[in-house]
C-alpha positions as CSV (number, residue, x, y, z in Angstrom):
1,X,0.0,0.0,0.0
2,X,1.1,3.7,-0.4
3,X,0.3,6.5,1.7
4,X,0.5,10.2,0.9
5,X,1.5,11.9,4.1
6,X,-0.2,15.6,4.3
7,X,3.0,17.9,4.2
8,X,2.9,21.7,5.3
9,X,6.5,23.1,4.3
10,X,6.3,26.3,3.0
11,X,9.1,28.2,0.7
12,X,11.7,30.3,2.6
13,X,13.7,31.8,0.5
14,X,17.2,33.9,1.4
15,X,18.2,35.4,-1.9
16,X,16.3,35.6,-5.4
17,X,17.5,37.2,-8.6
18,X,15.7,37.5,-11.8
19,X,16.0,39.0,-15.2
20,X,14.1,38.4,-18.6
21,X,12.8,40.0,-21.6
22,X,9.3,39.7,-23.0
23,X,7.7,41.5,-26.4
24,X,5.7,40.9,-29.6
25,X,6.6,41.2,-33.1
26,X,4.7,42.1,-36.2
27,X,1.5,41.7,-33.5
28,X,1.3,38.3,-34.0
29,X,4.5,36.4,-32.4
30,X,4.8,37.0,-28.8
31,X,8.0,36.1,-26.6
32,X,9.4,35.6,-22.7
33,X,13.0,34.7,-22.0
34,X,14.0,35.0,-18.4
35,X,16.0,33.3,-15.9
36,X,17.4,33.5,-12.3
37,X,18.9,32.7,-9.5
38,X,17.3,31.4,-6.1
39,X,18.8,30.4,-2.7
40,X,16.2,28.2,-0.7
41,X,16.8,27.5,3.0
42,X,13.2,25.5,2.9
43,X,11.4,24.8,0.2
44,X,9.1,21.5,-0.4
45,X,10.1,18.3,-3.0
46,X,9.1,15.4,-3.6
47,X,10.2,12.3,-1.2
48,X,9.5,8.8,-0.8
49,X,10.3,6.3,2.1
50,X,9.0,2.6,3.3
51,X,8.1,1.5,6.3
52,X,8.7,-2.3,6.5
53,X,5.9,-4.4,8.9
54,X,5.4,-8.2,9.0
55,X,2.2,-7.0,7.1
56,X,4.2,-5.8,4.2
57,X,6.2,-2.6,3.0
58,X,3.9,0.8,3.1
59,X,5.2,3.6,0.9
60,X,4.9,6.9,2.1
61,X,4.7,10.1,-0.2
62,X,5.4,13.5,1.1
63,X,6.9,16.9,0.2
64,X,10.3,17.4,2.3
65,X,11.4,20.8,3.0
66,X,14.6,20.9,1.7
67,X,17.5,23.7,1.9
68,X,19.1,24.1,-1.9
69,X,19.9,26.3,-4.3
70,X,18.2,26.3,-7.8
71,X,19.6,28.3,-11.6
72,X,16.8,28.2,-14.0
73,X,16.3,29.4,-17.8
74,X,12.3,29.8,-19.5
75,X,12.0,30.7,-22.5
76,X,8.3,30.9,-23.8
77,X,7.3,31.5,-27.1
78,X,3.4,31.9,-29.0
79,X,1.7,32.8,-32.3
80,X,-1.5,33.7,-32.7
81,X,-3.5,34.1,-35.7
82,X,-7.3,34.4,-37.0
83,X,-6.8,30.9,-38.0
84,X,-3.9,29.2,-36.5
85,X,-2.5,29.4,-32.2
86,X,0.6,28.0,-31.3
87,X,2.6,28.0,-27.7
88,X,5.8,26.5,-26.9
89,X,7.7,26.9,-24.1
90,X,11.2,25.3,-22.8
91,X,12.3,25.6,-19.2
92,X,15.8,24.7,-17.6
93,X,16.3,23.9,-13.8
94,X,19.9,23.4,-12.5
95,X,20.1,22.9,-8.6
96,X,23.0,21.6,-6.3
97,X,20.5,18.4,-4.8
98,X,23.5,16.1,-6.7
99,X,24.1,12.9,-4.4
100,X,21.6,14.7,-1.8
101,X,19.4,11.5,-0.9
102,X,16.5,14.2,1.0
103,X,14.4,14.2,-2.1
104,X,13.6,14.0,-5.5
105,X,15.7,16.5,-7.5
106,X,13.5,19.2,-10.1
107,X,13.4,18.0,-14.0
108,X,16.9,19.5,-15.5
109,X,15.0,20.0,-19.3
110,X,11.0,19.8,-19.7
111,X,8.9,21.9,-22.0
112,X,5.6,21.8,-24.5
113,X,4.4,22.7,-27.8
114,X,0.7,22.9,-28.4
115,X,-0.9,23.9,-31.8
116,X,-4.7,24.4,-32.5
117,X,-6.1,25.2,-36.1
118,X,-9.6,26.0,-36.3
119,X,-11.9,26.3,-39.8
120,X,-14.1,29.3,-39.3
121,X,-14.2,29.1,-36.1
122,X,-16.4,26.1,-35.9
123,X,-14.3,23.3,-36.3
124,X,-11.0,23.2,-34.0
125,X,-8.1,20.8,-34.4
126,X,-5.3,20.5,-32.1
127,X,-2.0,18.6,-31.4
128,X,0.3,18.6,-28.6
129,X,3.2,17.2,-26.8
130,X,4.8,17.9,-23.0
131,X,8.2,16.5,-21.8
132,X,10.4,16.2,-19.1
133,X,14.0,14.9,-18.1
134,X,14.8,12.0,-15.6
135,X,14.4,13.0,-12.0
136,X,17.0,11.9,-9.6
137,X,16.1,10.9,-6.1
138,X,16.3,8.6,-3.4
139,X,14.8,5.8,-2.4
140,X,15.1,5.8,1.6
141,X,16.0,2.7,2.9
142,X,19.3,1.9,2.8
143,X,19.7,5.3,0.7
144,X,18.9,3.4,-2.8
145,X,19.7,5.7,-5.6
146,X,16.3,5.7,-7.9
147,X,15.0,7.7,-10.9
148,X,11.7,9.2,-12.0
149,X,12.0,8.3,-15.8
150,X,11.5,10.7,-18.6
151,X,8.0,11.1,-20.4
152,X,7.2,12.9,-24.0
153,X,2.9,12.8,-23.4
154,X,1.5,13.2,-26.7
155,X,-2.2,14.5,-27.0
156,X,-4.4,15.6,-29.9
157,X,-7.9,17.5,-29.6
158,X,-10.7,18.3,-31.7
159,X,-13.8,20.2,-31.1
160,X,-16.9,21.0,-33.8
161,X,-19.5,24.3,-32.2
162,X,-22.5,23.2,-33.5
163,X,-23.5,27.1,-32.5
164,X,-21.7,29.3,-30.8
165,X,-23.4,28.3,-27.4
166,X,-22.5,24.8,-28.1
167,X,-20.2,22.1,-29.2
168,X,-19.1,18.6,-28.7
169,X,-14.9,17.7,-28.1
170,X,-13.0,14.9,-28.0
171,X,-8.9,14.9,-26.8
172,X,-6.9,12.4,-26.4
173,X,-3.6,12.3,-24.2
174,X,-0.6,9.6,-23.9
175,X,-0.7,8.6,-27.5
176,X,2.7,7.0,-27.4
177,X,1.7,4.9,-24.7
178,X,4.6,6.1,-22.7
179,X,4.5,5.0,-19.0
180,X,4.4,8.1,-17.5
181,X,5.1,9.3,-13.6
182,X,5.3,12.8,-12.6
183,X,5.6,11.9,-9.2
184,X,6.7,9.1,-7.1
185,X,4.6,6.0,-7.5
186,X,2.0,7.7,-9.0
187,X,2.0,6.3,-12.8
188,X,0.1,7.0,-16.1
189,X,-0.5,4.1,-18.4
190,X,-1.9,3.5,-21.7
191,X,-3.8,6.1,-24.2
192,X,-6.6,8.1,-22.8
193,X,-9.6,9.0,-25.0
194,X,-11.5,11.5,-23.4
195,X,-15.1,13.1,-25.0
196,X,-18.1,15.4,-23.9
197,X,-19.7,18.8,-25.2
198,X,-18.9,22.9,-24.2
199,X,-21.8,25.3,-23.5
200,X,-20.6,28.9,-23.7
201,X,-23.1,31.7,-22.4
């Protein structure tokens, strides 16, 4: 069995630095690079322990406040057009949680890229993907190393407005079939088909 333990840590942080650029060009492309620096003496991550009982193993989830220091690049980018939207964005994480068994360590790369193209503004057609980079961690008992693999999601959408008050959808997510976790021991399997209908007032 697994537990998730309710966690109350809360972000203190001693030093934080940022700097970016945003703008638009030609009124259509729109842009947002930033980074920064940030020194945490608490801040909340992922961790993961067993308890071992004659009964069995329980594995207990939790948020650990942790003291490190985190380097980080974004850089978002978007399109938009009467008949055509696109969004991408691409975020680096650099911390110093390296051989630090306390908890899981932030994705180093992830990002996403979603593009919808609609047909007068009745039928919608959409694709997507979202990523992310191994997570380094610790298992703790007996301070096993362990890993939250990498994931590319895949996902696809469509939508027809039947009238402008109302329209059916359908969107569909995992299409490579990719086993996915985002966080410990919580994993998504298999393609999801999802389907229902949109009233706008």
């Amino acid at each position: 069995p697994q537990i998730t333990a309710p966690s109350f840590a809360q972000c203190d942080e001693t030093v934080r630095f940022n700097a970016g650029v945003r703008g638009r060009i030609a009124g259509s492309f729109e842009y947002d690079v930033n980074g920064g620096f940030t020194i945490y003496n608490e801040a909340p991550l992922d961790y993961l322990t067993v308890l071992s009982s004659e009964a069995g193993n329980v594995y207990i989830i939790s948020l650990n406040p942790v003291k490190y220091n985190l380097a980080y690049v974004n850089a978002v980018l978007s399109y938009k057009s009467e008949r055509l939207d696109i969004d991408a964005g691409v975020h680096y994480r650099f911390t110093n949680l390296e051989g630090d068994f306390k908890a899981f360590d932030l994705p180093m790369f992830s990002g996403s890229l979603r593009a919808t193209y609609n047909w007068q503004k009745r039928i919608y057609v959409g694709i997507g993907a979202e990523g992310s980079s191994d997570r380094a961690g610790a298992f703790i008992k007996e301070s096993i190393r362990s890993y939250l693999p990498w994931y590319v999601d895949l996902g696809a959408s469509a939508e027809y407005r039947i009238t402008r008050e109302f329209g059916v959808w359908v969107r569909g997510t995992n299409l490579l079939n990719c086993t996915i976790m985002r966080r410990p021991l919580y994993i998504e399997k298999g393609i999801n088909v999802m389907g229902g209908i949109s009233l706008n007032f």
